[in-house]
Each structure stands twice: as structure tokens, then as C-alpha cells.
C-alpha positions as CSV (number, residue, x, y, z in Angstrom):
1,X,83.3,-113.0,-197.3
2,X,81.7,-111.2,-200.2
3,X,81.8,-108.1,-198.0
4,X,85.7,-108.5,-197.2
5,X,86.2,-108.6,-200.6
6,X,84.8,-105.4,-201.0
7,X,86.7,-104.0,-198.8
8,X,89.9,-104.4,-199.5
9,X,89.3,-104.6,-203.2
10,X,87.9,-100.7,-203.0
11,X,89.1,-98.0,-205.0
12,X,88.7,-95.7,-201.3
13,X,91.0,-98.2,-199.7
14,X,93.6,-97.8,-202.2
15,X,93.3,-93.5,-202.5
16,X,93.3,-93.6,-198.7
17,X,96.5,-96.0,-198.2
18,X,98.5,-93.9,-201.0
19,X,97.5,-90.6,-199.6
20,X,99.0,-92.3,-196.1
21,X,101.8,-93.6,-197.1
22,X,102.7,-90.0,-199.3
23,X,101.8,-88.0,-196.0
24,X,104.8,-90.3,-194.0
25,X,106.9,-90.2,-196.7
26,X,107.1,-86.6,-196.7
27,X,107.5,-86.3,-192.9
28,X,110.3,-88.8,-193.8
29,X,112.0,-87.1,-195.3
30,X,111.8,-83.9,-193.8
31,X,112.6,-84.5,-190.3
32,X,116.4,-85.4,-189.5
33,X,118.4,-87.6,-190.0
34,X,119.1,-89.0,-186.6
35,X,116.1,-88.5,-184.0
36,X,117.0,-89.1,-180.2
37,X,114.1,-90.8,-178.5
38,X,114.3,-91.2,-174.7
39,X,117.4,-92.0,-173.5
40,X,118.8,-94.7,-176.3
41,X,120.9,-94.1,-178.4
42,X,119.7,-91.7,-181.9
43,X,117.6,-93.6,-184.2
44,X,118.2,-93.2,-188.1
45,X,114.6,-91.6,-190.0
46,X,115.1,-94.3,-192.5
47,X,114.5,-96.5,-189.3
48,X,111.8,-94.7,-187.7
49,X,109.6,-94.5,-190.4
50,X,110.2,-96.9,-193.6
51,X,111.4,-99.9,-191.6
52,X,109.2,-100.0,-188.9
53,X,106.5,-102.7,-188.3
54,X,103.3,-99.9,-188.6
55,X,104.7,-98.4,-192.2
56,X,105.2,-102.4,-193.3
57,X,101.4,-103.1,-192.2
58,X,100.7,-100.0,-194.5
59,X,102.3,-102.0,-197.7
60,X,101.1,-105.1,-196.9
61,X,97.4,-103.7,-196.8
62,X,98.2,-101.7,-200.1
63,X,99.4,-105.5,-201.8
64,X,96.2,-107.1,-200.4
65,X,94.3,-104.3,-201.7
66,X,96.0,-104.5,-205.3
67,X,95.8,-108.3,-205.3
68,X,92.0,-108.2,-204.8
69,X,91.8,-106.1,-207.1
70,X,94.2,-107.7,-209.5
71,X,92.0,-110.8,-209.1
72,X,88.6,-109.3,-209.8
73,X,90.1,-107.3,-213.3
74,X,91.7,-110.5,-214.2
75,X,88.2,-112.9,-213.8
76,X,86.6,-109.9,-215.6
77,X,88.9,-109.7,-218.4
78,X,89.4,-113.6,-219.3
79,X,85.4,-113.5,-219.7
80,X,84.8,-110.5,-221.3
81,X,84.0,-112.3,-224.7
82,X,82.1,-115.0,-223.0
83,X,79.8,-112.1,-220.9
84,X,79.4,-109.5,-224.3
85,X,78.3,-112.7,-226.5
86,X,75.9,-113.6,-224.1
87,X,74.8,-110.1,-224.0
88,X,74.3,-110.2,-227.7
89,X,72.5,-113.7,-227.5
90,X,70.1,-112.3,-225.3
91,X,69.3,-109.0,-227.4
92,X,70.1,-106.0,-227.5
93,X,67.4,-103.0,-226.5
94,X,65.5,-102.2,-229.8
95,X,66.7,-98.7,-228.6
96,X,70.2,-99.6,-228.6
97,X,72.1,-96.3,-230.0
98,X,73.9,-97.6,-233.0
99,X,74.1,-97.2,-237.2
100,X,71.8,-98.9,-239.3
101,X,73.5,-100.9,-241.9
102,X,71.8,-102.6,-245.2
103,X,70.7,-106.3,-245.8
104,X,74.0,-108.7,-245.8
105,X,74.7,-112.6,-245.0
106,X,76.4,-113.3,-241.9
107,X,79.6,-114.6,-243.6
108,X,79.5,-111.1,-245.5
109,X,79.6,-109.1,-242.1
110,X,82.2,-112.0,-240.9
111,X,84.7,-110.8,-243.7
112,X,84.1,-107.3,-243.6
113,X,84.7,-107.0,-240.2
114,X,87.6,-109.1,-240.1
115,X,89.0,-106.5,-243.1
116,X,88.3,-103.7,-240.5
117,X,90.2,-105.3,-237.9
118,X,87.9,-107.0,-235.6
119,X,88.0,-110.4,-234.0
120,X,84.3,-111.7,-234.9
121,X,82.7,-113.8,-232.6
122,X,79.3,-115.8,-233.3
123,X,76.5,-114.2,-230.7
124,X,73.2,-115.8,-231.0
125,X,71.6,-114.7,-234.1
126,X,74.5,-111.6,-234.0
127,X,78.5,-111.2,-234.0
128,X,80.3,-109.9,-231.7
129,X,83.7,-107.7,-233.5
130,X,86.6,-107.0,-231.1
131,X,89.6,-105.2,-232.2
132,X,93.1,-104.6,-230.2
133,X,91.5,-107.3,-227.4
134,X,94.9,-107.9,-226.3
135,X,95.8,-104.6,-225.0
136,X,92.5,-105.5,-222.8
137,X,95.2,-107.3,-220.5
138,X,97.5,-103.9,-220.1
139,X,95.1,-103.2,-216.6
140,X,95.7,-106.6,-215.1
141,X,99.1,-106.8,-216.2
142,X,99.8,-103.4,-214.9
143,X,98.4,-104.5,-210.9
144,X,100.6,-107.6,-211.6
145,X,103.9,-105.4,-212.1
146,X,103.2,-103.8,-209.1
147,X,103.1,-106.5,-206.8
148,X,105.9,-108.1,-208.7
149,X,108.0,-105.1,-207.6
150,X,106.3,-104.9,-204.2
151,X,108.0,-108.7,-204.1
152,X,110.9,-107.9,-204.8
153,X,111.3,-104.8,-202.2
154,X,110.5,-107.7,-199.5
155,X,112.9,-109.8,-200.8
156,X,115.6,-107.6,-200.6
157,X,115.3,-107.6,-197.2
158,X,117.2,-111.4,-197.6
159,X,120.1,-109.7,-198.6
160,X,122.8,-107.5,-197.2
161,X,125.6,-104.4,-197.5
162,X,128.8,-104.6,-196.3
163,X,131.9,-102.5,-196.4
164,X,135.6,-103.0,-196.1
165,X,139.2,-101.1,-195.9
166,X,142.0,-103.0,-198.0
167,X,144.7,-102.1,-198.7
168,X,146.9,-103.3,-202.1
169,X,148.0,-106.9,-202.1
170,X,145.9,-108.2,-199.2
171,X,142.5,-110.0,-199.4
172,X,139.6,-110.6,-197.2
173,X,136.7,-113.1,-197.1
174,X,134.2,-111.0,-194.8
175,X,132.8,-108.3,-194.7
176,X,131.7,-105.4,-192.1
177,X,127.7,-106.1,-192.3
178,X,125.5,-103.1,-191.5
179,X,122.6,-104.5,-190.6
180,X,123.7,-107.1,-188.2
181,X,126.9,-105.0,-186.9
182,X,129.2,-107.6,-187.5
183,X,131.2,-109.5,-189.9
184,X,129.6,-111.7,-192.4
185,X,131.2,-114.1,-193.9
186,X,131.2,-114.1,-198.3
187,X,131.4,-116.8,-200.2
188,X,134.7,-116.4,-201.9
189,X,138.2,-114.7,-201.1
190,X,138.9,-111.5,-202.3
191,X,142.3,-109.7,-203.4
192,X,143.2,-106.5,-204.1
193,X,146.1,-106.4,-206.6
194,X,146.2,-103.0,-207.9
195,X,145.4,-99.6,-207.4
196,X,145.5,-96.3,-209.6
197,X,143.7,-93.2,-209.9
198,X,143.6,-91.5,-213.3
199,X,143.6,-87.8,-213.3
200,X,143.0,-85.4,-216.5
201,X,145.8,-84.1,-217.9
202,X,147.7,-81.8,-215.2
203,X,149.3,-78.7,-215.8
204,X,153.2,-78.8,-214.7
205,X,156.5,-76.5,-214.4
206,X,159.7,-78.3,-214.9
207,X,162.7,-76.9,-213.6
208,X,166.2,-77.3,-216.0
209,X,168.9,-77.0,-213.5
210,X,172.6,-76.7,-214.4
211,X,174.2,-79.9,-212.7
212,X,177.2,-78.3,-212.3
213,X,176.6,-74.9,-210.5
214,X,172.9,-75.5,-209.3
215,X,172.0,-72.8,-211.7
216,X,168.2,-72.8,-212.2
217,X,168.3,-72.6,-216.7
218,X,164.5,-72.3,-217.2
219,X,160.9,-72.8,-216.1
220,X,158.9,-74.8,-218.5
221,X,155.1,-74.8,-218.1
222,X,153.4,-77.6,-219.4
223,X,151.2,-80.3,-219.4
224,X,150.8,-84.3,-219.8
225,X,150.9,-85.5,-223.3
226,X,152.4,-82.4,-224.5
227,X,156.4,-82.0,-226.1
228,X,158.4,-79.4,-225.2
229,X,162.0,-78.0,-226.0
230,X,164.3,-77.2,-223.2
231,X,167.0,-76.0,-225.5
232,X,170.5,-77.1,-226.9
233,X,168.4,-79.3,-229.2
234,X,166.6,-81.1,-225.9
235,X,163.0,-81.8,-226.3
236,X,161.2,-83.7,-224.1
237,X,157.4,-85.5,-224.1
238,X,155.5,-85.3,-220.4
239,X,154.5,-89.4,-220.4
240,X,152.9,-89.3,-217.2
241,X,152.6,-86.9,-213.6
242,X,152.4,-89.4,-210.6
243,X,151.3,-86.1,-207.8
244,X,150.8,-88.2,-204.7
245,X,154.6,-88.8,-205.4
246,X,155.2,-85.9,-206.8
247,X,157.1,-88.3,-209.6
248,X,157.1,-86.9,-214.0
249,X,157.9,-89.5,-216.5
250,X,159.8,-87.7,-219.4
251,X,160.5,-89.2,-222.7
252,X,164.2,-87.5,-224.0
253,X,165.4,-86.6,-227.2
254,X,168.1,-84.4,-228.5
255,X,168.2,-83.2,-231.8
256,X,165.8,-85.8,-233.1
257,X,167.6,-88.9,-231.5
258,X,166.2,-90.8,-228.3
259,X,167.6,-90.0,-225.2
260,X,165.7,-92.5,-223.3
261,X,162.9,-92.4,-220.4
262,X,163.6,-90.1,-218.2
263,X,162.3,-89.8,-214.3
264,X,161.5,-86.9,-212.3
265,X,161.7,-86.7,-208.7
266,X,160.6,-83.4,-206.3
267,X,162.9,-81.9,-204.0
268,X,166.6,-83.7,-203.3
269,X,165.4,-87.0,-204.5
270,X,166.9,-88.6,-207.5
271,X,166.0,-91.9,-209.7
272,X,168.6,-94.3,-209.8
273,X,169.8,-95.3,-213.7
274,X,168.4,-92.4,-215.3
275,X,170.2,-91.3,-219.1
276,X,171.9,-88.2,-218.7
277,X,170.9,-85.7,-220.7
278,X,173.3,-82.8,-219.5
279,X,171.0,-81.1,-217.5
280,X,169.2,-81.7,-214.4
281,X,165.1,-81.6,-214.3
282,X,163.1,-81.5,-211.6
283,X,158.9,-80.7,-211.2
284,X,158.9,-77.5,-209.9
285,X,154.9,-77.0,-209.6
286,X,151.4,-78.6,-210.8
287,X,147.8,-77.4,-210.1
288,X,146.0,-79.6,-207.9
289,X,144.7,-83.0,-209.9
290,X,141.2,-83.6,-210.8
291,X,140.3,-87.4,-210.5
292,X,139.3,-88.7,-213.6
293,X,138.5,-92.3,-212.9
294,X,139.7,-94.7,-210.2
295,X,140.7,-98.5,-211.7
296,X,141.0,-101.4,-209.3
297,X,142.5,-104.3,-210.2
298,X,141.2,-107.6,-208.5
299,X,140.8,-111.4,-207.9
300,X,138.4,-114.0,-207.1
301,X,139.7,-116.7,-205.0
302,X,138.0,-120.0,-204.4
303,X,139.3,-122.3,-202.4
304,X,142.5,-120.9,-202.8
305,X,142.5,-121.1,-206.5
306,X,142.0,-117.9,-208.8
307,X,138.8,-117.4,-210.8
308,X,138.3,-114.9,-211.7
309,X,140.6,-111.5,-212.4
310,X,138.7,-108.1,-213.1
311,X,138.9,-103.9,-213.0
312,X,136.5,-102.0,-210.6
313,X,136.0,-98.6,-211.7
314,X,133.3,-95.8,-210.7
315,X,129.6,-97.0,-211.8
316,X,131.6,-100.4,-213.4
317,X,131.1,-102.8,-210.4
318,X,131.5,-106.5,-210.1
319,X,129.0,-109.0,-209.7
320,X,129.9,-112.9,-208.5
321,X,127.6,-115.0,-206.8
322,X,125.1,-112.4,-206.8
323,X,127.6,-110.1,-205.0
324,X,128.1,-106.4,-206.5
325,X,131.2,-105.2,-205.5
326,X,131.1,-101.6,-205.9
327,X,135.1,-99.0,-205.6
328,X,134.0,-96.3,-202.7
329,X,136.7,-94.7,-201.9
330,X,140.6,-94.5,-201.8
331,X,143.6,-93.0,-199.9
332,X,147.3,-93.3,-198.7
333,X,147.9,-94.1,-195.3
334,X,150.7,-91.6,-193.3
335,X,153.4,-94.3,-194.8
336,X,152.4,-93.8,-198.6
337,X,150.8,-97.2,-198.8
338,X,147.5,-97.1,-200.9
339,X,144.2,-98.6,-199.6
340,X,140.5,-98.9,-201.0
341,X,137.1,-98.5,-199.7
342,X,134.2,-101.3,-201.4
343,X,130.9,-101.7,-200.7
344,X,129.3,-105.0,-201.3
345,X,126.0,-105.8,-201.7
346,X,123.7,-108.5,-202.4
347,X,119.8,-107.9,-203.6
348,X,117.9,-111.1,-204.3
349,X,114.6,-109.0,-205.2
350,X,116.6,-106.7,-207.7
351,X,115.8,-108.5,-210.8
352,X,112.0,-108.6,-209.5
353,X,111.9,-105.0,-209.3
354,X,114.2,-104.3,-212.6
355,X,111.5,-106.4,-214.3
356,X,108.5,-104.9,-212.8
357,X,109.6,-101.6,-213.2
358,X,110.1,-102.5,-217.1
359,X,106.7,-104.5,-217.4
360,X,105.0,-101.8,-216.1
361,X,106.4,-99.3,-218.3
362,X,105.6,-101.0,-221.4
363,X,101.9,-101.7,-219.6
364,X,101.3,-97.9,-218.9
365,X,102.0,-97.3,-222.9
366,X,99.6,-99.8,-223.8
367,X,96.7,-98.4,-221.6
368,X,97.4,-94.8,-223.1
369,X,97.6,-95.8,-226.4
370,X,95.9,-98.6,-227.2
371,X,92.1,-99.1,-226.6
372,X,90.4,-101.9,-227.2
373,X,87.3,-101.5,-229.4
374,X,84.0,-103.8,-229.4
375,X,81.3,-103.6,-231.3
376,X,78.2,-105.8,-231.8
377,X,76.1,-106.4,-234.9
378,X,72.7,-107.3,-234.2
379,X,69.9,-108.4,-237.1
380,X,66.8,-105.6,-237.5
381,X,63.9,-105.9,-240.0
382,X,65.4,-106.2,-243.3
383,X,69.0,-105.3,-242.3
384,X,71.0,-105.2,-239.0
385,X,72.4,-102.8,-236.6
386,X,76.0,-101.9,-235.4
387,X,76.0,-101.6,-231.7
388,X,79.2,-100.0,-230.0
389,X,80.0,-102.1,-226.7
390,X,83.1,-100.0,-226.1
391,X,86.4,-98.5,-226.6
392,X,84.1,-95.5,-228.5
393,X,84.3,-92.9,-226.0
394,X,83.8,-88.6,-226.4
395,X,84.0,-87.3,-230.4
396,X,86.9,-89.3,-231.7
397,X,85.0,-92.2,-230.9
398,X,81.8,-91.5,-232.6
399,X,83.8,-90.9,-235.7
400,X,85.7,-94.0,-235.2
401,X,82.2,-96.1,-234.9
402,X,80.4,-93.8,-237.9
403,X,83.7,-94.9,-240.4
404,X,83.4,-98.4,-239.5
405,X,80.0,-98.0,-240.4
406,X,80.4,-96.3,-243.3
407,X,82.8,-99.0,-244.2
408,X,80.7,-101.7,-243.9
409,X,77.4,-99.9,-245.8
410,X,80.0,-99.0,-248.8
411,X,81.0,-102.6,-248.7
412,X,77.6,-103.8,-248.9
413,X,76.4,-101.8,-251.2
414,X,79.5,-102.4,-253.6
415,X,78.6,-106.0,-253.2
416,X,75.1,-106.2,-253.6
């Protein structure tokens, strides 16, 4: 059993499954995307190599080998103190490298140690000092976030994506699942009530047309949000460019006082009850639109009651019942009718990885930047000995150890 253990708690196992699974990732990624193999149909890299049973045996070899070794830091780190005070109990080598320190009480090296940081710990006739011992459980925590992660990669194989066409006004309670190649069914009704895409301001020419003798007047460049005049005392404001229907909102005014809204149609078309303001305008041009954002407006249906209304936009999804809903894409079928592409998705091991992933950050900082220091302080003739245990590693470390001995000589001495 003992010999099991070893083996997949080894630090070789764990360089030799990483160096592995880097080696297929690469050729992952590097060979194409579809792979025809015999005479079935193409299979998908993503298939081929991270879903298939031999690169799963991989990871679950890598988890047993991280939770072995999980296990063994965290037996050695809940009895560190025990295993260093029995150290000290049973003496320390009278050649134990260390700084001698004058004659004090026990109680004194207690309190002066405790100033200096340390947790102090009785040892048999010495004291055990341990400063920062918390940041002893970055390592264990660390393997922990890994798994926890590793978790919640597995467990997002419980959930699903789905896609689905709709177009404004109609709703749907299933979905086009991936995986299975089928519909799945969701847990709710949803309704698409709206649709708009916002564009940045686009550049126009309006045409002023003479009514009367179908006299093009002028060509006015402009653009939306701006005012300009078109002359007789006629200014208008560009309120909004509808290109897909080729459709400018105007806002009319002559001489100062409001003509009233004014719409804009391409071609022969006109808008019924528009004010007349004694000329005839029409969009003559625009530069093609840049999409800005796209806004869908939606319900939540529940047995056949509303709960819940909400906008999807671009990276602004929405979540019910554990469902992201995510806008995709968008277009106008050959009648002008609008319709919307969403993606929905459902990750049960997403908060398990979000978590991970943050615990683990915050345990990497802690290993490379806080070290936990322990020190012993063992009784000599007439005086006792400090005794670094750890933490005091290279030149920044032997300073560390000679201040703290310095401290607690100048302490003594000031004392005695």
C-alpha cells in the first residue's frame, strides 16, 4: 500500500503526466479541425483528443496524483508544530548552527519573541517561535484549488449548449442541443419581444426636392444628432437613421418654431400624416452602418404567466435557472421580418472553477510572498541558543535570523 502511495504521490508522476498532457495539447491544436478517419463521417479535434476516454484517463491519474499528494502536505502541515516541539524536546545537536544569546527566564524569551512576531510554543526545556504559520497552509490549499477546479471541469459535463433561430414576437421552450443532436426541452418558455440594433452615428445626404416641379433644391451631408439648415428659415435635427429601411426621423423647425416630426422614406415611398414643411426630403445616401450594440428585449414565461422581462445585449447575458442565455446573431429574412440567433448554456461546475481559479490566485501570492519562519530557542551553559528550523533560506535569511537575534540580546541586555 505504502508503495502505491508513492507512486502516485511522486513528484516524477506529476512532471511526466503534465509534460503528456502539454505534448497532446499542442498536437491538439495544431492539427485540423475536422479529421476524417476511415470511412465515417469527419471527427471534430476537440473530439479526438480532449474528449476521448485515453486523454480523460490522463486527468484522472493527474487528480489521483494531486490528491495523494494533497493528503500527504496536508497530514504534514496540521503536525508541523507537534513534530518541531518534539524535535526541540528531544535536543537539538550541540552543533546546531545558530546565535548565542545571554542568560534570560523563560517568560522573558516568551515575551520577546511574541514582540518579534512569533507564535511561542513550550518544547521540553526550550520554545519553539513560529511566525506567519498560517501562510504554511498556502501549499495544501493551493493542490486543493486544483482539484476543486478539476471538479468542476467534470461537472460541466452535466450540463448542456443549445442554440435557437427566433424570430420577434414568437417564443420557444426547447432548444437545438449539440451534444445529443436533438431538442432539449428548458425549463421555462421564452419570448422574444423586441429587436434593435444600435449603430454609431451614420453619415447621411438628404435630398430637398421641390414638390412642385421635382426640382432637386440641395444635397445636405450630415449625420445623426446633428442640425442642419435647408434654407427659407428650415432647419432640421437628424433624430434617428433606420438603414435596413432606409427610414430618417427629422425633427422640423422653421424660423425657430416647431414644425413637428418629420419621416423620411427612400425612393417613391412616402409616410402617411407627415407636417408639410414646403419642401419634399428624401435620404439620398449613407455610408454603410457600424453596429454599435444589439439590444434584445425578452420574457420569461412560466406556466404561462410572465416572470420575468429583461434586455440581452453583447457580453450582458441572462441567467434563470442556471440558464445563460447569451444574443449570437441577428438578420432579416427576404420579407423584412427580424430574427435572433441565442445560445444557451448551462454549466453546473462553473462556480467550482470560478472559485478555484480565484482561490488559487490568492494561494500563489501567498506562497511567493509570505514565508513562514520557525525558530527554536534551546538552553546552553549559562545562556541559550537560537536555532533557525526554517523559513531562513540564502543571505536575506541569515540577516533576518542575525536581527532577530540581535533583537533579543539588546532586549536582554536592556533588561538585565
Amino acid at each position: 500500500m505504502q508503495r502505491l502511495l508513492d507512486f502516485f504521490g511522486s513528484v516524477r508522476l506529476t512532471l511526466a503526466l503534465l509534460m503528456i498532457l502539454a505534448v497532446v495539447a499542442i498536437g491538439g491544436t495544431l492539427q485540423p479541425v475536422e479529421q476524417v478517419l476511415g470511412e465515417g463521417p469527419p471527427v471534430k479535434r476537440f473530439d479526438l483528443y480532449f474528449q476521448s476516454p485515453w486523454y480523460r484517463l490522463l486527468l484522472l491519474l493527474l487528480a489521483i496524483n494531486l490528491a495523494v499528494c494533497t493528503w500527504r502536505t496536508l497530514r504534514r502541515t496540521l503536525g508541523e508544530r507537534q513534530r518541531l516541539a518534539a524535535q526541540i524536546k528531544a535536543g537539538l545537536s550541540a552543533g546546531s548552527a545558530g546565535h548565542e544569546l545571554p542568560a534570560a527566564t523563560v517568560e522573558q524569551l516568551t515575551a520577546r519573541l511574541g514582540a518579534a512576531g512569533y507564535r511561542v510554543t513550550p518544547g521540553g526545556a526550550g520554545l519553539l517561535g513560529q511566525s506567519r504559520a498560517y501562510s504554511r497552509w498556502a501549499v495544501p490549499v493551493l493542490h486543493l484549488s486544483v482539484i476543486l477546479i478539476m471538479i468542476g471541469a467534470l461537472a460541466g459535463a452535466l450540463g448542456f449548449v443549445g442554440t435557437v433561430n427566433l424570430y420577434v414576437t414568437h417564443q420557444i421552450d426547447s432548444v437545438f442541443d449539440w451534444e445529443s443532436q436533438g431538442q432539449r426541452p428548458l425549463e421555462f418558455t421564452f419570448r422574444l419581444d423586441h429587436f434593435e440594433p444600435t449603430y454609431y452615428p451614420i453619415d447621411l445626404q438628404i435630398a430637398v426636392v421641390d414638390p412642385q416641379q421635382m426640382k432637386l433644391l440641395q444635397t445636405i451631408t450630415t449625420r445623426e444628432g446633428e442640425t442642419v439648415e435647408a434654407g427659407n428659415g428650415l432647419s432640421m435635427r437628424v433624430l434617428r437613421f433606420y438603414p435596413e429601411e432606409e427610414h430618417l426621423v427629422l425633427f422640423l423647425e422653421r424660423n425657430g418654431r416647431p414644425i413637428g416630426e418629420y419621416h423620411a422614406l427612400s425612393g417613391k415611398r412616402d409616410y402617411p400624416n407627415n407636417p408639410d414643411p414646403g419642401v419634399l426630403i428624401k435620404p439620398a445616401a449613407f455610408r454603410d452602418p457600424r453596429v454599435k450594440q444589439l439590444s434584445s428585449q425578452v420574457t420569461i414565461l412560466e406556466n404561462g404567466q410572465e416572470v420575468r422581462q429583461a434586455v440581452i445585449e453583447v457580453n450582458s447575458p441572462l441567467v434563470h435557472r442556471g440558464v445563460a442565455i447569451y444574443q449570437t446573431a441577428y438578420s432579416r429574412d427576404p420579407n423584412g421580418f427580424w430574427y435572433c440567433g441565442f445560445q444557451f448554456s448551462r454549466d453546473p461546475g462553473e462556480p467550482l472553477v470560478w472559485g478555484g481559479s480565484i482561490v488559487l490566485t490568492l494561494a500563489l501570492l501567498v506562497v511567493f510572498t509570505l514565508r513562514p519562519c520557525n525558530v527554536a530557542v534551546v538552553p546552553r551553559d549559562h545562556g541559550w541558543r537560537l536555532v533557525a528550523l526554517g523559513g531562513f533560506r540564502g543571505e536575506i535569511g541569515r540577516q533576518k535570523l542575525e536581527a532577530l537575534a540581535a533583537a533579543l540580546t539588546g532586549a536582554s541586555a536592556g533588561k538585565g
